[in-house]
C-alpha positions as CSV (number, residue, x, y, z in Angstrom):
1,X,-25.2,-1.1,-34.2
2,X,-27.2,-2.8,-31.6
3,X,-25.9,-6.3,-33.2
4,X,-22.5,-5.2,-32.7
5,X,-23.2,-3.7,-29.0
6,X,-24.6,-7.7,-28.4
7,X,-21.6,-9.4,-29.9
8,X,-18.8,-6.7,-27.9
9,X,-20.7,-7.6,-24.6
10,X,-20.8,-11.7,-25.4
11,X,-17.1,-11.2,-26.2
12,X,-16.7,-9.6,-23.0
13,X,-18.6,-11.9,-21.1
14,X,-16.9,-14.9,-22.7
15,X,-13.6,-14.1,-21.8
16,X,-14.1,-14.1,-18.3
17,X,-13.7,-12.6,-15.3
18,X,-10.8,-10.0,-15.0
19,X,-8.1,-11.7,-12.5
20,X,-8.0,-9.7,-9.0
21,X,-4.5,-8.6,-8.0
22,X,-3.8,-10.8,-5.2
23,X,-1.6,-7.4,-4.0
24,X,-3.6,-4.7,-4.4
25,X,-6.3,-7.4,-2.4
26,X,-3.9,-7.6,0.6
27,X,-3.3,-3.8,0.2
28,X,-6.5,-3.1,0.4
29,X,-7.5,-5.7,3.1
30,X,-4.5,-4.4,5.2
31,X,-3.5,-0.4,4.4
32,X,-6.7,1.0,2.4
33,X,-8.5,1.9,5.9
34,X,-5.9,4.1,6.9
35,X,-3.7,4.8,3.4
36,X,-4.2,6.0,0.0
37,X,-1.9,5.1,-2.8
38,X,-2.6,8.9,-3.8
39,X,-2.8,12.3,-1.6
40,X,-6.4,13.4,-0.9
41,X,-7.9,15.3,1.5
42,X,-8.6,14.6,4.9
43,X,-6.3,11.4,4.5
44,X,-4.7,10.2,8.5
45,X,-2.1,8.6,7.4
46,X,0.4,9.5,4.3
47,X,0.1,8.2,0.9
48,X,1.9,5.1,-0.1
49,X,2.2,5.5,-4.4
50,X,6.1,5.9,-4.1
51,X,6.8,4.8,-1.1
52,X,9.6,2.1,-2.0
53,X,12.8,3.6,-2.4
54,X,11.3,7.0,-0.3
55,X,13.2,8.5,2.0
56,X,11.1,7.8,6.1
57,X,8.8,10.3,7.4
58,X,9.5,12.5,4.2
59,X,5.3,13.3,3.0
60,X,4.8,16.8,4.3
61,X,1.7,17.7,5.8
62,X,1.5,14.6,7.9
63,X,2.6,14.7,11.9
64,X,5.0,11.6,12.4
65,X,5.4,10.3,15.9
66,X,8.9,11.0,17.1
67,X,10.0,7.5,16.2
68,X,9.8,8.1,12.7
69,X,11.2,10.8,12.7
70,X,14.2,9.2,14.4
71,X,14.3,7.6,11.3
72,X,14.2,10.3,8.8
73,X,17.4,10.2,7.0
74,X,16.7,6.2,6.3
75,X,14.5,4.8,3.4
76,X,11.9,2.7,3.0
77,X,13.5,-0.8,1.3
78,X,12.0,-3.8,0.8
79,X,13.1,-5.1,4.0
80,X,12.6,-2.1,6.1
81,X,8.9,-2.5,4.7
82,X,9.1,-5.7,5.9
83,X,10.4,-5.1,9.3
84,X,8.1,-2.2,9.7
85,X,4.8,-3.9,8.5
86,X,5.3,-7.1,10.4
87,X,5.9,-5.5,13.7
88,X,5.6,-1.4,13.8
89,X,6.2,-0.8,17.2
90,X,9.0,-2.9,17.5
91,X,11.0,-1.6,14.3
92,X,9.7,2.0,15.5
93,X,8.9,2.3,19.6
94,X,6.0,4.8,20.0
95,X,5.0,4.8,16.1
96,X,1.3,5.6,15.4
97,X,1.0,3.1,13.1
98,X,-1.0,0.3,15.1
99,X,-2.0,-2.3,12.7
100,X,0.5,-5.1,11.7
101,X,1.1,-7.5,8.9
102,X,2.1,-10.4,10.5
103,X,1.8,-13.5,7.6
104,X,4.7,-13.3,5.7
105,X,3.3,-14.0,2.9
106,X,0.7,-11.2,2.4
107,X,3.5,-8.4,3.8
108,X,5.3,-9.7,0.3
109,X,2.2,-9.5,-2.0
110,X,2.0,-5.9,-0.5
111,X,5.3,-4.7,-0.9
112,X,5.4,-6.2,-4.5
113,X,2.4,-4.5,-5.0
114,X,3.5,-1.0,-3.7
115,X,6.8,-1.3,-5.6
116,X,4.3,-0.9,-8.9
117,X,2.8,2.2,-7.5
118,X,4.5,5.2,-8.8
């Protein structure tokens, strides 16, 4: 038994490092201060698992500024993830949402990331 505990954790160890998801990095680097991919309690901001292909402003329990809101009937694409991340006061005037994404680049890696999180 404890032979075959040895040779699982050599096989382990041999084969490396796991590789980091260069998107879930920039998600976390960028959006995990503020978001969760799932609801939890006592969250500020609304959960993001979903979010591509979700209709704006649409998580209840969260208090949207008036600018998304205004938006409400759109969804949130690809590009309108895009738009939003790399400047959020410009695509919505007076949203909450302060922090911005603005290398290219990264705001990609995140949305790719986000569009596996269901």
């Amino acid at each position: 038994m404890r032979v075959a505990l040895l040779a699982a954790l050599f096989a382990v160890a041999a084969a490396g490092p796991v590789a980091a998801d260069p998107g879930a990095d920039a998600f976390n680097d960028k959006c995990a201060d503020c978001h969760a991919l799932q609801p939890m309690a006592g969250q500020t901001a609304p959960p993001l698992a979903g979010v591509v292909g979700r209709k704006i402003a649409s998580v209840g329990g969260f208090d949207y500024s008036k600018a998304l809101k205004a938006k409400a009937d759109g969804v949130w694409t690809e590009a309108a993830l895009d738009a939003f991340l790399t400047d959020p006061n410009a695509y919505a005037p007076g949203v909450q949402m302060f922090a911005s994404v603005p290398d290219g680049a990264q705001r990609k890696l995140i949305i790719d990331y986000l569009k596996t999180q269901k």
